[in-house]
SERO-4910 file (N, C-alpha, C, O; in steps of 0.05 Angstrom, whole numbers):
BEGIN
 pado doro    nc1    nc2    nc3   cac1   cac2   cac3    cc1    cc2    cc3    oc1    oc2    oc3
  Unk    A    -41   -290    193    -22   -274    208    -10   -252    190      5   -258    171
  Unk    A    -16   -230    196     -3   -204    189     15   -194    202     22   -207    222
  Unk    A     27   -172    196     51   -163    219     32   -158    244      9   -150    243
  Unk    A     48   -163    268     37   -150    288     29   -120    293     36   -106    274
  Unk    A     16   -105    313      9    -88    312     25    -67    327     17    -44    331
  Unk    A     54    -81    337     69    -74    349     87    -59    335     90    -36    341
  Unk    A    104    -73    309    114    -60    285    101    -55    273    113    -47    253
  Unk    A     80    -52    269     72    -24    253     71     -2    266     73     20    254
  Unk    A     67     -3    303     74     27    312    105     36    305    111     59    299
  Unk    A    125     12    305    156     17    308    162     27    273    177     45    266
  Unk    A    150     15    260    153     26    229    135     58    230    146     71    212
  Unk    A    120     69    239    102     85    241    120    112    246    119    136    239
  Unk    A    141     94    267    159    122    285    184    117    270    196    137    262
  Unk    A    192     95    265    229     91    260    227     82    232    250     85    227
  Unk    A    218     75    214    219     52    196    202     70    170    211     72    147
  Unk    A    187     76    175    170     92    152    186    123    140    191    130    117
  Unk    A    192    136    165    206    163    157    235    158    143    245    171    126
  Unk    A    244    135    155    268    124    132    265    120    113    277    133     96
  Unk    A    244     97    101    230     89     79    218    110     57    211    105     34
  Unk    A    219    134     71    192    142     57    219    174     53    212    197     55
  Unk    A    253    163     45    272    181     40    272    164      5    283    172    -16
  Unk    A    262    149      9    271    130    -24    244    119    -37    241    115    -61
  Unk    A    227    116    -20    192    108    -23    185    128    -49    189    153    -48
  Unk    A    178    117    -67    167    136    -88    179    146   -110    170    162   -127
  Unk    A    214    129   -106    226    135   -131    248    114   -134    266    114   -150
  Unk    A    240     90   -107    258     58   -114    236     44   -125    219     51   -108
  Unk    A    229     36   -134    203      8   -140    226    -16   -123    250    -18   -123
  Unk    A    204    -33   -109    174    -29   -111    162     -3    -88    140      8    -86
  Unk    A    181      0    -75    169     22    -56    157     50    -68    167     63    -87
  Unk    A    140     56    -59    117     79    -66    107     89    -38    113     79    -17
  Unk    A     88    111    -42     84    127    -21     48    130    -26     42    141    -47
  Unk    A     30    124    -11      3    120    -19     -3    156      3      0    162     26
  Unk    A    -14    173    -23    -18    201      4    -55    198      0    -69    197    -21
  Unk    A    -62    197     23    -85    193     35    -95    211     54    -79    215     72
  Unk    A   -118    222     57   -131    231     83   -149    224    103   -173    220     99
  Unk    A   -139    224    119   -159    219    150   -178    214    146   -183    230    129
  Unk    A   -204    197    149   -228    201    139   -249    217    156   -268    233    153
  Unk    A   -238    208    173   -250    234    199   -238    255    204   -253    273    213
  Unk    A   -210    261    201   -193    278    213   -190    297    187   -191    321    193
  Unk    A   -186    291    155   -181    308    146   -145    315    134   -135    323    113
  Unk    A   -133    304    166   -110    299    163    -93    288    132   -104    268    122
  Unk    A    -74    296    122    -63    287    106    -34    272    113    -18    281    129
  Unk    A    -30    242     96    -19    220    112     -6    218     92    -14    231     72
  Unk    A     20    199     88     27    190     74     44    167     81     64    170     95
  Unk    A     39    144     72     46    118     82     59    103     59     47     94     39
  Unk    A     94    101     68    102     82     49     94     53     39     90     41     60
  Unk    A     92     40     24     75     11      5     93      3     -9    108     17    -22
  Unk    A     93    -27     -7    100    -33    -37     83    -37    -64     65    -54    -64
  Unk    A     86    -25    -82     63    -31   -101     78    -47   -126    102    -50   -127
  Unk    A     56    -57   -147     64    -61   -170     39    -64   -192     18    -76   -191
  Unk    A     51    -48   -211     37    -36   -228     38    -63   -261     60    -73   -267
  Unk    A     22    -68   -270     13    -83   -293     -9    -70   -310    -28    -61   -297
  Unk    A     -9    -68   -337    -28    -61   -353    -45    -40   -346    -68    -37   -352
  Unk    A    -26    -24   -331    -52     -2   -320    -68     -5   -293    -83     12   -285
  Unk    A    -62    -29   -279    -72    -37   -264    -51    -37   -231    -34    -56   -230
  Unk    A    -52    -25   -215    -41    -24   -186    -47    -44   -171    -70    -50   -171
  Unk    A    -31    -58   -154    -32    -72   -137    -16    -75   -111      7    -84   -112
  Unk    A    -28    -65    -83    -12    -56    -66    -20    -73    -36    -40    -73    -21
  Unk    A      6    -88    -36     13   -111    -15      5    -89     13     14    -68     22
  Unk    A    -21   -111     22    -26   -103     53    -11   -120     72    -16   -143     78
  Unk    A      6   -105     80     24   -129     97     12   -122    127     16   -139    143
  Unk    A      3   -107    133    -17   -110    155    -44   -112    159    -58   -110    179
  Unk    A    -52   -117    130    -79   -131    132    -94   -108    123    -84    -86    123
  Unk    A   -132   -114    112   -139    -98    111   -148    -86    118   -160    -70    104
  Unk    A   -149    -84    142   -157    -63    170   -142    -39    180   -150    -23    197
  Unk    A   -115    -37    163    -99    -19    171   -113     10    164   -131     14    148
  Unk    A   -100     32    182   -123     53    178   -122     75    150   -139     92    142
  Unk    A    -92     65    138    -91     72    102   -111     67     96   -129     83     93
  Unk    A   -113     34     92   -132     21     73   -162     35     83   -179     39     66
  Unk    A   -167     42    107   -202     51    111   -198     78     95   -214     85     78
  Unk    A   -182     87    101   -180    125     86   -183    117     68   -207    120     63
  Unk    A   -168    101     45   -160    104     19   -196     92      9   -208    107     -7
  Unk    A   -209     66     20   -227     60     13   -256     79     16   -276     75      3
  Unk    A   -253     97     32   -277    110     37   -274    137     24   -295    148     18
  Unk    A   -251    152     18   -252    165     -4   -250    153    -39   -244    171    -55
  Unk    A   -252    137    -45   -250    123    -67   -237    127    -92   -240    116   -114
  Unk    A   -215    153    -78   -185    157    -94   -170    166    -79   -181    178    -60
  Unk    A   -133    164    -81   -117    159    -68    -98    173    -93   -105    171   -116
  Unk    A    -75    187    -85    -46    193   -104    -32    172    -88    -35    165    -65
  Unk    A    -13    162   -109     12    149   -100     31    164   -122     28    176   -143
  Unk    A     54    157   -102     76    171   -110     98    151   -119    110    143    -99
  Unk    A    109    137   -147    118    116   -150    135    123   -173    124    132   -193
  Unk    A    162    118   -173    180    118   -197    192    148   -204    206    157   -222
  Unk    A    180    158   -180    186    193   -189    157    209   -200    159    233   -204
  Unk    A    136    197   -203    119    212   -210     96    208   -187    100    194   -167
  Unk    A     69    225   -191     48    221   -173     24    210   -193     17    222   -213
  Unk    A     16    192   -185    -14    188   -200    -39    181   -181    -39    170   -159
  Unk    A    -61    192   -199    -86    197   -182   -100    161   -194   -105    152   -217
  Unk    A   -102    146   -155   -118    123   -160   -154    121   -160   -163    138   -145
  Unk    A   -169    109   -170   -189    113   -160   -191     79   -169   -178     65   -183
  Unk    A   -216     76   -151   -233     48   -146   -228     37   -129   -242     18   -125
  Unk    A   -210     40   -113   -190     18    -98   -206     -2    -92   -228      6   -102
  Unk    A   -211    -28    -81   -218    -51    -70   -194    -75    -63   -172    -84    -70
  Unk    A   -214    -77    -42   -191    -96    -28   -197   -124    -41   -219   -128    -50
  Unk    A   -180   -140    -43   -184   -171    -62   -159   -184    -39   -142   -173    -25
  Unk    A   -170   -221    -46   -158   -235    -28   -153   -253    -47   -168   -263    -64
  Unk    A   -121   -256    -42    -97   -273    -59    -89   -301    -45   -100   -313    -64
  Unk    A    -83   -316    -34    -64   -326    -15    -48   -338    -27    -33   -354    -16
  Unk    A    -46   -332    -56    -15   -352    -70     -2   -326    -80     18   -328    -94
  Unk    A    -16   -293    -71      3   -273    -80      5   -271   -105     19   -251   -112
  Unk    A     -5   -287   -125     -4   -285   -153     10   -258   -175     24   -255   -196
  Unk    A      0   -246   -161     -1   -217   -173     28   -216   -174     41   -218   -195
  Unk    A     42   -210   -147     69   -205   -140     88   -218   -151     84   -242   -155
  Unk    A    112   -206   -156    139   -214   -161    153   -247   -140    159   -245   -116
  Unk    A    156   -267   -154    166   -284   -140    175   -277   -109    161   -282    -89
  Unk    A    198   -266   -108    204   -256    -75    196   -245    -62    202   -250    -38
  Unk    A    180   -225    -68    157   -211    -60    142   -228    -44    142   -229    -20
  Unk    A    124   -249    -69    109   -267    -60    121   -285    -34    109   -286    -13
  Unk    A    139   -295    -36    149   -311    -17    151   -293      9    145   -303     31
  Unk    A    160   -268      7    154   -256     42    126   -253     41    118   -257     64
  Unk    A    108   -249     25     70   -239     36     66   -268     42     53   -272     62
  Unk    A     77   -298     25     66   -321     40     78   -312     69     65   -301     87
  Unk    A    102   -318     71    115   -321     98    105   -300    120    120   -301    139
  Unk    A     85   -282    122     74   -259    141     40   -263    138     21   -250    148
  Unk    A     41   -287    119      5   -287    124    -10   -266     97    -34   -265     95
  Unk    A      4   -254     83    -16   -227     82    -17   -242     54     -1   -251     38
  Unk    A    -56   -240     56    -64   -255     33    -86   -231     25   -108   -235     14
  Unk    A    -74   -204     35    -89   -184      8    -81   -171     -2    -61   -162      7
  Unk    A    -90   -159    -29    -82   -136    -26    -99   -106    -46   -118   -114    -59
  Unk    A    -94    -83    -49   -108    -74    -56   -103    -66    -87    -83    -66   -101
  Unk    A   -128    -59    -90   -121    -66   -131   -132    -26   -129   -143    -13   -111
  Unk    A   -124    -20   -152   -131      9   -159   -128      9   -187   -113     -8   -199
  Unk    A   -143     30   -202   -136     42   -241   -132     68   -223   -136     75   -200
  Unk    A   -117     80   -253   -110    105   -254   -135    123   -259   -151    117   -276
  Unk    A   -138    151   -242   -164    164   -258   -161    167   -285   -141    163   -298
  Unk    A   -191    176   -297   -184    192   -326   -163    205   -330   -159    216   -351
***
């Protein structure tokens, strides 16, 4: 169980454009800017991420079907916007956790408590 598909329209309209006034310069919140893969469109969808050794890791709390995760995967780099700065991701892949390992204790305890046992890993380009 992931979030429903209901709040993510309500975060989409009410919840994201708030988020995404502090997304990208509170950790863990960040801002993943992505494009359409069909459309071209340029998106930008607030995330929580967390960064280790060079290494990104960004909680799918709606699973990996959300239509970020297809953009970000089918172009096979992504900017995020995190801490105040922008960096260029490449590789992304999706990987499956279900003890959340990766994440910060509390963190972890809401991705157990919502189901979301993925998430996506990224390096920084050259």
């Amino acid at each position: 169980m992931v979030l429903p598909r209901i709040v993510a329209r309500f975060n989409r309209h009410v919840t994201n454009p708030v988020a995404g006034l502090v997304a990208g310069t509170v950790p863990p919140f960040a801002v993943v800017r992505h494009k359409g893969r069909r459309s071209g469109r340029a998106y930008r969808t607030p995330v929580w991420v967390f960064e280790d050794d060079g290494v990104y890791r960004i909680a799918l709390t709606y699973g990996r079907d959300a239509e970020w995760v297809k953009n970000v995967l089918a172009a096979g780099v992504f900017e995020l916007d995190a801490k105040g700065h922008t960096v260029t991701l490449r590789d992304p892949v999706v990987l499956e956790d279900r003890s959340a390992g990766w994440a910060p204790l509390g963190v972890r305890q809401v991705l157990w408590g919502i189901g979301a046992k993925h998430y996506l890993r990224a390096t920084p380009a050259a």
